[in-house]
N, CA, C and O of each residue as an XYZ file, in Angstrom:
624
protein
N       0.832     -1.193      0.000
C       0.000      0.000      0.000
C       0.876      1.256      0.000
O       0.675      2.189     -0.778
N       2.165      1.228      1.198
C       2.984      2.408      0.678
C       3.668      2.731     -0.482
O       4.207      3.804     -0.752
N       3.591      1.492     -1.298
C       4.357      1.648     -2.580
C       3.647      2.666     -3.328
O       4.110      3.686     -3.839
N       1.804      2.006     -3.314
C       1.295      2.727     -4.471
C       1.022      4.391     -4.106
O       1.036      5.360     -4.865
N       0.780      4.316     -2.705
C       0.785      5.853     -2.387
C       2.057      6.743     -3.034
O       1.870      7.840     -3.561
N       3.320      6.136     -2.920
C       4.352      6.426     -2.945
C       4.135      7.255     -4.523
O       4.090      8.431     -4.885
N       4.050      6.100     -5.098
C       4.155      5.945     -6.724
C       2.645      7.164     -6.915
O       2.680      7.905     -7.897
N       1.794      7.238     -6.238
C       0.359      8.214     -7.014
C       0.812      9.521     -6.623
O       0.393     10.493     -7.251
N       1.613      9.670     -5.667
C       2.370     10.913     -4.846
C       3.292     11.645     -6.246
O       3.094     12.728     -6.795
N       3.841     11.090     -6.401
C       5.079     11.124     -7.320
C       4.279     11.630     -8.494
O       4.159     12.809     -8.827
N       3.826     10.725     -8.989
C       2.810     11.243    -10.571
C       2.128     12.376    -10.144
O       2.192     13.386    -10.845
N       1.261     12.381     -8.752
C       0.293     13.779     -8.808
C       1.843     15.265     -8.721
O       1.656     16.235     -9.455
N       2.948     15.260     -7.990
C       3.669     15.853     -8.531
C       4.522     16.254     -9.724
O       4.861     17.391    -10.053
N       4.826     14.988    -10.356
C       5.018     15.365    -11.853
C       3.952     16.111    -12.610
O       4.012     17.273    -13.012
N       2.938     15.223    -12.741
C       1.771     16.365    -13.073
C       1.764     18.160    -12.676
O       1.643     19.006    -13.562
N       1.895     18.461    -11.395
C       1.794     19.576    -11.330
C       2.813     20.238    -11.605
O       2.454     21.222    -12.251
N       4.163     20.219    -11.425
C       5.341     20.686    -11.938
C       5.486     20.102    -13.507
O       6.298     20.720    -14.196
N       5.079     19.449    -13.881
C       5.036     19.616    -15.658
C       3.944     20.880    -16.418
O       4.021     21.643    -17.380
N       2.851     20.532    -15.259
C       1.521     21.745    -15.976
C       2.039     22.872    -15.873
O       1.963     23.671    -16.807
N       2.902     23.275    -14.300
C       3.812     25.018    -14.307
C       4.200     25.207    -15.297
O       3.800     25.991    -16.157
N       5.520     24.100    -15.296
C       6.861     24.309    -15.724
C       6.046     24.840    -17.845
O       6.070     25.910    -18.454
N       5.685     23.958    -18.092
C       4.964     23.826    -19.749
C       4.153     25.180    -19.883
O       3.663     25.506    -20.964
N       4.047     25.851    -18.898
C       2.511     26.708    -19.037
C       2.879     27.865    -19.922
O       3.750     28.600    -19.458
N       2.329     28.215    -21.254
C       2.940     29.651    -21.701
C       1.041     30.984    -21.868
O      -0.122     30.963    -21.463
N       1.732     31.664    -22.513
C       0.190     32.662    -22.522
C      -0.912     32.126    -23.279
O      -2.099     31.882    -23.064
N      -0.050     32.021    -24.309
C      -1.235     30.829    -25.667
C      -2.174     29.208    -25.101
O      -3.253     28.634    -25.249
N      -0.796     29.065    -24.369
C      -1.099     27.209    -23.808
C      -0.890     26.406    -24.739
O      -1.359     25.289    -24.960
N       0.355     27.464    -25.663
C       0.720     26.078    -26.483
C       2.423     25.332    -25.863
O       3.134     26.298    -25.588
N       2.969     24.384    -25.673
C       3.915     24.221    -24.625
C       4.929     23.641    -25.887
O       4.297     22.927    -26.666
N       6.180     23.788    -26.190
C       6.969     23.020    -27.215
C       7.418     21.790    -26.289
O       7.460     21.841    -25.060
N       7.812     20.459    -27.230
C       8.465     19.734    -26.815
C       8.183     18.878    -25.839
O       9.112     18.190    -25.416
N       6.687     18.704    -25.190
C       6.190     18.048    -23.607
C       6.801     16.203    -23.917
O       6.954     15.347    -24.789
N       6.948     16.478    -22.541
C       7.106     14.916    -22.045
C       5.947     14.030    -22.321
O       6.136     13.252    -23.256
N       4.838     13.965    -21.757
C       4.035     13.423    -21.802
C       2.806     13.965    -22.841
O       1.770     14.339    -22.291
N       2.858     14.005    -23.865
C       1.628     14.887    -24.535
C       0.943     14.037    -25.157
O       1.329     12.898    -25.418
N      -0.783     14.798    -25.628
C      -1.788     14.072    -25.817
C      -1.495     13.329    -27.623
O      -0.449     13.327    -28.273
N      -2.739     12.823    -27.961
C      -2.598     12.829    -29.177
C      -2.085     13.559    -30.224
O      -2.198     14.785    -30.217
N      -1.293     12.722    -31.522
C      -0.238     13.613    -32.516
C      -2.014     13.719    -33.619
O      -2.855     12.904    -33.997
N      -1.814     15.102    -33.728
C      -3.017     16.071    -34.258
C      -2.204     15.875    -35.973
O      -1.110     15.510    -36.402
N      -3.321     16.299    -36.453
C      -3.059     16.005    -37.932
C      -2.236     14.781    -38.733
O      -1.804     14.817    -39.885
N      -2.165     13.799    -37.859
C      -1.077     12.742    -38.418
C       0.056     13.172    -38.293
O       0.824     12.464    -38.944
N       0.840     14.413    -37.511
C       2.209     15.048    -37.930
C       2.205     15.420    -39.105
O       3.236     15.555    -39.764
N       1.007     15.645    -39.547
C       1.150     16.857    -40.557
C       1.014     18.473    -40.160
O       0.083     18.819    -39.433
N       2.040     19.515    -40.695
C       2.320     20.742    -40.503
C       1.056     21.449    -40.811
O       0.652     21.628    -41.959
N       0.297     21.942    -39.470
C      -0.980     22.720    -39.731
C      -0.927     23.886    -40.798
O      -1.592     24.132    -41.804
N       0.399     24.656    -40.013
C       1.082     26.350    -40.618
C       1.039     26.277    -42.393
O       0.681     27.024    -43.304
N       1.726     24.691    -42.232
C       2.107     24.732    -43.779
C       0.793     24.797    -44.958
O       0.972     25.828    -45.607
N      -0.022     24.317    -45.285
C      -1.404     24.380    -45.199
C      -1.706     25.482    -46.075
O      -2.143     25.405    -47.223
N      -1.351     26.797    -45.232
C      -1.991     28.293    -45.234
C      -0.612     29.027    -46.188
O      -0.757     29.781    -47.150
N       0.729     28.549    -45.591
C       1.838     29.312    -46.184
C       2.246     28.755    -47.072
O       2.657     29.475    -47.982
N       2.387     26.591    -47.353
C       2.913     26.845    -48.485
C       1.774     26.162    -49.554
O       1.888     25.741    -50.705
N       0.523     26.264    -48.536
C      -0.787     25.218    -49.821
C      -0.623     24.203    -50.348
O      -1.101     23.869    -51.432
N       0.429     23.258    -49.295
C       0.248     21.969    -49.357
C       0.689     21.076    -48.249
O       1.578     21.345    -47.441
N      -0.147     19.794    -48.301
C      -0.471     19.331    -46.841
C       1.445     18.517    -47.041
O       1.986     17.949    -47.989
N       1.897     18.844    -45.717
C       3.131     18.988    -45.150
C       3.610     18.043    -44.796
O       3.441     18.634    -43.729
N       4.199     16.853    -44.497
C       4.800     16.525    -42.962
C       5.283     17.205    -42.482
O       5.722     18.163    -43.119
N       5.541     17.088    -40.712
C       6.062     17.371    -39.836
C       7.090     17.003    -39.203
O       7.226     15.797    -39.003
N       7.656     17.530    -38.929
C       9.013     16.648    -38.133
C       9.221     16.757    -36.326
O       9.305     17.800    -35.678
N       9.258     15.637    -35.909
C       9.554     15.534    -34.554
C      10.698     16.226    -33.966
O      11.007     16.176    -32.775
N      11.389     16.965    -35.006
C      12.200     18.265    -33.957
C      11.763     19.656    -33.794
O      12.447     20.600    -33.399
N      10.143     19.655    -34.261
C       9.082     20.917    -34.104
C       7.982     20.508    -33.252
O       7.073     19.894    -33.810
N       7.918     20.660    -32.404
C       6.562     19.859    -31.702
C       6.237     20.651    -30.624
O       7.118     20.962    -29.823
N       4.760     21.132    -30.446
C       4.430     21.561    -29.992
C       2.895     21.431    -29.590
O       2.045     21.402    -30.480
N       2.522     21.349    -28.167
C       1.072     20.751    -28.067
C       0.397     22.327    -27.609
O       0.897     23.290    -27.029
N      -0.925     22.073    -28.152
C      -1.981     23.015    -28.103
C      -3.362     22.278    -28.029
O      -3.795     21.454    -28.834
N      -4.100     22.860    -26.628
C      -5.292     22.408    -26.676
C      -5.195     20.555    -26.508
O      -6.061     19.706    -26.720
N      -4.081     20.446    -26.145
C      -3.928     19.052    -26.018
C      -3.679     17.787    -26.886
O      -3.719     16.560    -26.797
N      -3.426     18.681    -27.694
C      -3.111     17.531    -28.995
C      -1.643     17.971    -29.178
O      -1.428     19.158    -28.933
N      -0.825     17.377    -29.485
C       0.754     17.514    -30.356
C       0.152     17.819    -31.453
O      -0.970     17.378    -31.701
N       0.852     18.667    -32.320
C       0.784     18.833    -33.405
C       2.924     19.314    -33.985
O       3.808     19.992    -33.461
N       2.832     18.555    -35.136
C       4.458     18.818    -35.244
C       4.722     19.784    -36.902
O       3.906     19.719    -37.822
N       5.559     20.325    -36.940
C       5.851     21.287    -38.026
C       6.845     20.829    -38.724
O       7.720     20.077    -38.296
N       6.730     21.364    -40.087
C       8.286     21.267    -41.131
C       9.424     22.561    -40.857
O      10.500     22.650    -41.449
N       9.013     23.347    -40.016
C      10.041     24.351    -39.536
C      10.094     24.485    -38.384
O       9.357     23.709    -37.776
N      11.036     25.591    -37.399
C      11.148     26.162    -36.529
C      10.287     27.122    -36.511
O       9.648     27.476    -35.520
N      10.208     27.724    -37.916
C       9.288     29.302    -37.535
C       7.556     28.938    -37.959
O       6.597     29.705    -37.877
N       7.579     27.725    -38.351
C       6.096     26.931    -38.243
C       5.471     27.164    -37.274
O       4.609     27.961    -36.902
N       6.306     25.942    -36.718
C       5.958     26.141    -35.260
C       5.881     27.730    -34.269
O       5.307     27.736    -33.181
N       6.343     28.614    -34.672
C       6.646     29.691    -33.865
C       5.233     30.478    -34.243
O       4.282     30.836    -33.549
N       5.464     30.560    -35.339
C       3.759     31.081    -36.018
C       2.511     30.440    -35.437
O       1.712     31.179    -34.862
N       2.324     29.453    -35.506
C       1.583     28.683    -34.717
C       1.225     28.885    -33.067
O       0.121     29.131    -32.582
N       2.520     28.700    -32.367
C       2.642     29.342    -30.885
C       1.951     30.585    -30.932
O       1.081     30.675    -30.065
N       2.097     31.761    -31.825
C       1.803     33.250    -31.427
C       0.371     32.897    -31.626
O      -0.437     33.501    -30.921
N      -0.082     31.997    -32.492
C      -1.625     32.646    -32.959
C      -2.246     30.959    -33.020
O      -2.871     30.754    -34.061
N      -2.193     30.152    -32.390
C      -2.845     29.016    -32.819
C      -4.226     29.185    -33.127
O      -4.661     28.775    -34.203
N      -4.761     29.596    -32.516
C      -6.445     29.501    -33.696
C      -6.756     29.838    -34.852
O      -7.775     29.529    -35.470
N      -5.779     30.563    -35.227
C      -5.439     30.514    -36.621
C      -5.451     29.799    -37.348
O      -6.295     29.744    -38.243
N      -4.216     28.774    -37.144
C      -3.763     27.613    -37.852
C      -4.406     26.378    -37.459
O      -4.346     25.387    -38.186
N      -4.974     26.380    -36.428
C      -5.353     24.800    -35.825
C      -6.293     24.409    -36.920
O      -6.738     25.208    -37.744
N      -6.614     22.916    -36.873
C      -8.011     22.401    -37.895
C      -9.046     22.881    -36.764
O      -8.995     23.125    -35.558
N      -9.748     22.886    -37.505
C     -11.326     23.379    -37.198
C     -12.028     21.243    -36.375
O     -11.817     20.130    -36.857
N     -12.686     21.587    -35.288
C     -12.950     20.367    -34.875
C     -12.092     19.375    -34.459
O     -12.178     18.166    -34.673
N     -11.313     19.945    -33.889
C      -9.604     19.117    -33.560
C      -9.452     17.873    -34.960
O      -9.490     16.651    -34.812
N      -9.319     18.450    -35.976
C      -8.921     17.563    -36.763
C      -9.398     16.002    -37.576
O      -8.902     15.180    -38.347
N     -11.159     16.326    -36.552
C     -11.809     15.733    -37.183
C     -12.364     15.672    -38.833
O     -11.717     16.376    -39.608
N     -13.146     15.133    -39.230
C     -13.558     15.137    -40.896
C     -15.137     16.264    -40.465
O     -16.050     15.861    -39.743
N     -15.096     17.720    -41.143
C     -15.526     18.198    -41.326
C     -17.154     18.058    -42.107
O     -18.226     18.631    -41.913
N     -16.821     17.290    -42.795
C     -18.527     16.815    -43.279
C     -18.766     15.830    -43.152
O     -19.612     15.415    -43.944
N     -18.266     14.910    -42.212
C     -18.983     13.810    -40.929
C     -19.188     15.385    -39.958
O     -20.280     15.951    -39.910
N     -18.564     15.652    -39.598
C     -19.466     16.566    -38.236
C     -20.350     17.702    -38.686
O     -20.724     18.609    -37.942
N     -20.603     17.603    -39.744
C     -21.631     18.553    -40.466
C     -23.004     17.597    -40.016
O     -23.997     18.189    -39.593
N     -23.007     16.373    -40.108
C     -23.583     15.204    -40.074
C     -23.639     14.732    -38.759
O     -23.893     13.553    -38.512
N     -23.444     15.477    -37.995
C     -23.693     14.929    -36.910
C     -22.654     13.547    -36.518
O     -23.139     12.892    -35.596
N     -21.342     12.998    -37.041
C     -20.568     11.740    -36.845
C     -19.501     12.395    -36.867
O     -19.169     13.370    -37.541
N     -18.818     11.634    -35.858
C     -16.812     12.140    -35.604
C     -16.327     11.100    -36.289
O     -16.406      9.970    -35.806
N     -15.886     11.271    -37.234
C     -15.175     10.780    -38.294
C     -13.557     10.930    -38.121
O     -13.336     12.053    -38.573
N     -12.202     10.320    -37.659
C     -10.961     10.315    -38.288
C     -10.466     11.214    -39.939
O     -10.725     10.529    -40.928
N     -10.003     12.206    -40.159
C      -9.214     12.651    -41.521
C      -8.524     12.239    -41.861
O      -7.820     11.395    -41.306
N      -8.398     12.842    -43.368
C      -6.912     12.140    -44.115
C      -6.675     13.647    -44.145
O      -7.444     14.474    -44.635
N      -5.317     13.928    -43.461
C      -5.100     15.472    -43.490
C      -4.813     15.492    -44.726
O      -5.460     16.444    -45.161
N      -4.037     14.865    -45.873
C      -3.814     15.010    -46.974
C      -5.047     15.550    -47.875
O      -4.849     15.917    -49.034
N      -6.456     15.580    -47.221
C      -7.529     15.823    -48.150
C      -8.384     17.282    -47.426
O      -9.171     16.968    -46.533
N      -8.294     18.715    -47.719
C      -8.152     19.427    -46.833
C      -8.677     20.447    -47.450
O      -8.793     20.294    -48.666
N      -9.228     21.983    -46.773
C      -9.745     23.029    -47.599
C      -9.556     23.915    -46.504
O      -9.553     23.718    -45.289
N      -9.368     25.137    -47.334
C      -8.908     26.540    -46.574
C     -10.303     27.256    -47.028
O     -10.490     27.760    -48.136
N     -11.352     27.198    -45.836
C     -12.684     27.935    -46.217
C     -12.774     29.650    -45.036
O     -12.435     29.547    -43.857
N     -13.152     30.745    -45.484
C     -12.867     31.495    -44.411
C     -11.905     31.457    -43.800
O     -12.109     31.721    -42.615
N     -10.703     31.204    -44.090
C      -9.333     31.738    -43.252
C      -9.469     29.939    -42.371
O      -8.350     29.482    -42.141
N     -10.096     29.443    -42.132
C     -10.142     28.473    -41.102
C      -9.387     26.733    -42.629
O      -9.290     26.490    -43.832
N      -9.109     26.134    -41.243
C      -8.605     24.941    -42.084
C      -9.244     23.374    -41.224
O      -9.018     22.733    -40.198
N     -10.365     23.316    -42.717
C     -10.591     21.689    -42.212
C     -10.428     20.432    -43.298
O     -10.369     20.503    -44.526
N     -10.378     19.347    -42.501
C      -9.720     18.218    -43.268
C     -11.047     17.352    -43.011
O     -11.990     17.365    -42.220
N     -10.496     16.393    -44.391
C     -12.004     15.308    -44.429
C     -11.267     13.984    -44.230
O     -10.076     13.837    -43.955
N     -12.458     12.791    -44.471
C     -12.099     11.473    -44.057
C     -11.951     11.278    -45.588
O     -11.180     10.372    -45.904
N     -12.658     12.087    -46.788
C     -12.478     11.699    -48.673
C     -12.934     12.622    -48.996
O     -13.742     13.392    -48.476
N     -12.010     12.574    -50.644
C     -12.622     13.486    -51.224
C     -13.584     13.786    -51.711
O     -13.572     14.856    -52.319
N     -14.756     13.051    -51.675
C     -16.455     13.252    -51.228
C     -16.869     14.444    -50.362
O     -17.800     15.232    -50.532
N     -16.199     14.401    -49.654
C     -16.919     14.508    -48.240
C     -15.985     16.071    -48.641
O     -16.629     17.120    -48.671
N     -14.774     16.088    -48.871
C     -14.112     17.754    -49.199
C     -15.459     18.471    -50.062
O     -16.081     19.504    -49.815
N     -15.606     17.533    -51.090
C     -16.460     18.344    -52.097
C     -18.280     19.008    -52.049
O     -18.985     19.834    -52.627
N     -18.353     18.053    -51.018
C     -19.531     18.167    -50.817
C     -19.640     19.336    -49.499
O     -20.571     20.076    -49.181
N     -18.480     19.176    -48.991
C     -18.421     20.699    -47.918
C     -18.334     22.326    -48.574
O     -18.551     23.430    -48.075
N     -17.852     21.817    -50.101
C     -17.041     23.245    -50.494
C     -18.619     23.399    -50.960
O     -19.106     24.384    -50.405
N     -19.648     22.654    -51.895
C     -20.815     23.019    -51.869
C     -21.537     24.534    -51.297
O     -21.969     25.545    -51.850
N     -21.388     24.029    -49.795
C     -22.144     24.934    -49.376
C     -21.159     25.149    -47.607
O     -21.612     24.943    -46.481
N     -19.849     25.586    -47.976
C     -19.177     26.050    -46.933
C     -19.742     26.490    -45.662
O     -19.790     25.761    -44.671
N     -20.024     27.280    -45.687
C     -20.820     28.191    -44.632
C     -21.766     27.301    -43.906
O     -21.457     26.778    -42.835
N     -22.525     27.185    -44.286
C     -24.287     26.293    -43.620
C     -23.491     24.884    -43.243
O     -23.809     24.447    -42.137
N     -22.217     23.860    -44.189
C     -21.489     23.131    -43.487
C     -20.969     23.374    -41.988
O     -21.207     22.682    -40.998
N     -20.105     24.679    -42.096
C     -18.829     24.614    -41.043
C     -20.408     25.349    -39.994
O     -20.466     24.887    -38.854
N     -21.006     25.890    -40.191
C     -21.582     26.152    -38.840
C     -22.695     24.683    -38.135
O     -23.093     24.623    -36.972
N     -22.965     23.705    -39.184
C     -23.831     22.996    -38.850
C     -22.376     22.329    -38.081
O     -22.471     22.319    -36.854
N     -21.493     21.959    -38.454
C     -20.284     21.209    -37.580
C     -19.869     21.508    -36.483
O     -19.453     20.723    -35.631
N     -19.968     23.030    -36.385
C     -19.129     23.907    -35.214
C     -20.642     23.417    -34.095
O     -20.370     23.256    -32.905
N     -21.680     23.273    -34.401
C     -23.025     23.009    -33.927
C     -22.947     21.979    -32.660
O     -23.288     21.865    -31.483
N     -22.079     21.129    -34.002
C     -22.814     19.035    -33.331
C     -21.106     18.972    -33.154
O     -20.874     17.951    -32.506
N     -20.018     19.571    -33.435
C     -18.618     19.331    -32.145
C     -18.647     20.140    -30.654
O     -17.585     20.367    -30.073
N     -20.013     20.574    -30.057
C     -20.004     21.155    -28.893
C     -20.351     19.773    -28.482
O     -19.693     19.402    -27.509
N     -21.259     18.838    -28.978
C     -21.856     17.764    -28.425
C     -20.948     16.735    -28.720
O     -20.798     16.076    -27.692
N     -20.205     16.244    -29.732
C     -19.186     15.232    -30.024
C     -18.078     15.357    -29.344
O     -17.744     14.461    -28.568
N     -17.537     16.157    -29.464
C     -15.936     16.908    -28.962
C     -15.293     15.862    -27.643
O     -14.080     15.843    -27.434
N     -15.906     15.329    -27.115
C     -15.159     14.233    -25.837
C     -15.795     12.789    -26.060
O     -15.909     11.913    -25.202
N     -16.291     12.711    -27.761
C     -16.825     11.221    -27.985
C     -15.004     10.355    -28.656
O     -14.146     10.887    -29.361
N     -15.013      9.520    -28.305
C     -13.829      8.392    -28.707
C     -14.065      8.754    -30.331
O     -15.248      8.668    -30.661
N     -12.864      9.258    -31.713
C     -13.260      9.011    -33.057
C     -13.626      7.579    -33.525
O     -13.196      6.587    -32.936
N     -14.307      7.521    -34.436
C     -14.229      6.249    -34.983
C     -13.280      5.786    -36.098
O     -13.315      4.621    -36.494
C-alpha cells in the first residue's frame, strides 16, 4: 500500500510541476514529455496556409496546443503557430468536417483538406471535401453546432 501511495504521490507531482513548468500565454507548450494525441497525423498545420500543401512534420518541431501535439516542417512553423494558434489549428480538432456537419466524428486524411474562411478543415475523402465546399458556410456552422456535443466522444 505504501508503494502505491508512494508511486500516485510522485505522478500527482510530476503532473503539477510539468503543468507550471509547460505553461505559456497561448497554452501552447513546445516539446512536452508526456503529450496528448499527434493532431493532424504530424502533418504541418502552418504549412497548409503558407505553403498550400499538406506537409509533414518533423519531430524536432513539436508543440502541443489544446492538447493535442501537433508537429511542423520548420522552426518558424511552429513559432507562427505558438503566437496565434487559432489561426492555424483544424477546425474540430482535426476531425472530418462533413462527418461533423452530419452529426458523426469521423478520423481525416489530413492530406484531403480546404482553406474555407481563413479556417482549415480536413475530411475522411474526397467526397466529403467536395460536398463541404458546396455549401461552406451552412457546413462549417452545422459542424461547429454538433462538435459542442461530439468533442469528448472516442473518433471512430
Amino acid at each position: 500500500m505504501t508503494m502505491r501511495r508512494a508511486f500516485l504521490r510522485g505522478m500527482a507531482a510530476a503532473s503539477l510541476f510539468g503543468g507550471l513548468a509547460g505553461a505559456s500565454a497561448a497554452g501552447a507548450q513546445p516539446n512536452p514529455a508526456n503529450a496528448a494525441r499527434l493532431g493532424l497525423k504530424g502533418y504541418d498545420p502552418v504549412a497548409y496556409f503558407t505553403l498550400g500543401v499538406a506537409t509533414p512534420g518533423s519531430a524536432n518541431h513539436e508543440l502541443v496546443w489544446d492538447g493535442v501535439r501537433y508537429r511542423f516542417a520548420t522552426a518558424r512553423h511552429r513559432d507562427l503557430f505558438q503566437a496565434d494558434p487559432d489561426r492555424y489549428a483544424p477546425q474540430f480538432g482535426g476531425q472530418c468536417a462533413m462527418n461533423m456537419a452530419n452529426g458523426n466524428l469521423r478520423e481525416s486524411d489530413p492530406t484531403i483538406w480546404v482553406i474555407s474562411d481563413g479556417r482549415l478543415y480536413v475530411f475522411a475523402s474526397s467526397a466529403g471535401s467536395e460536398r463541404f465546399r458546396l455549401e461552406a458556410a451552412a457546413n462549417a456552422a452545422r459542424a461547429a453546432t454538433n462538435w459542442q456535443t461530439l468533442k469528448n466522444t472516442p473518433s471512430q
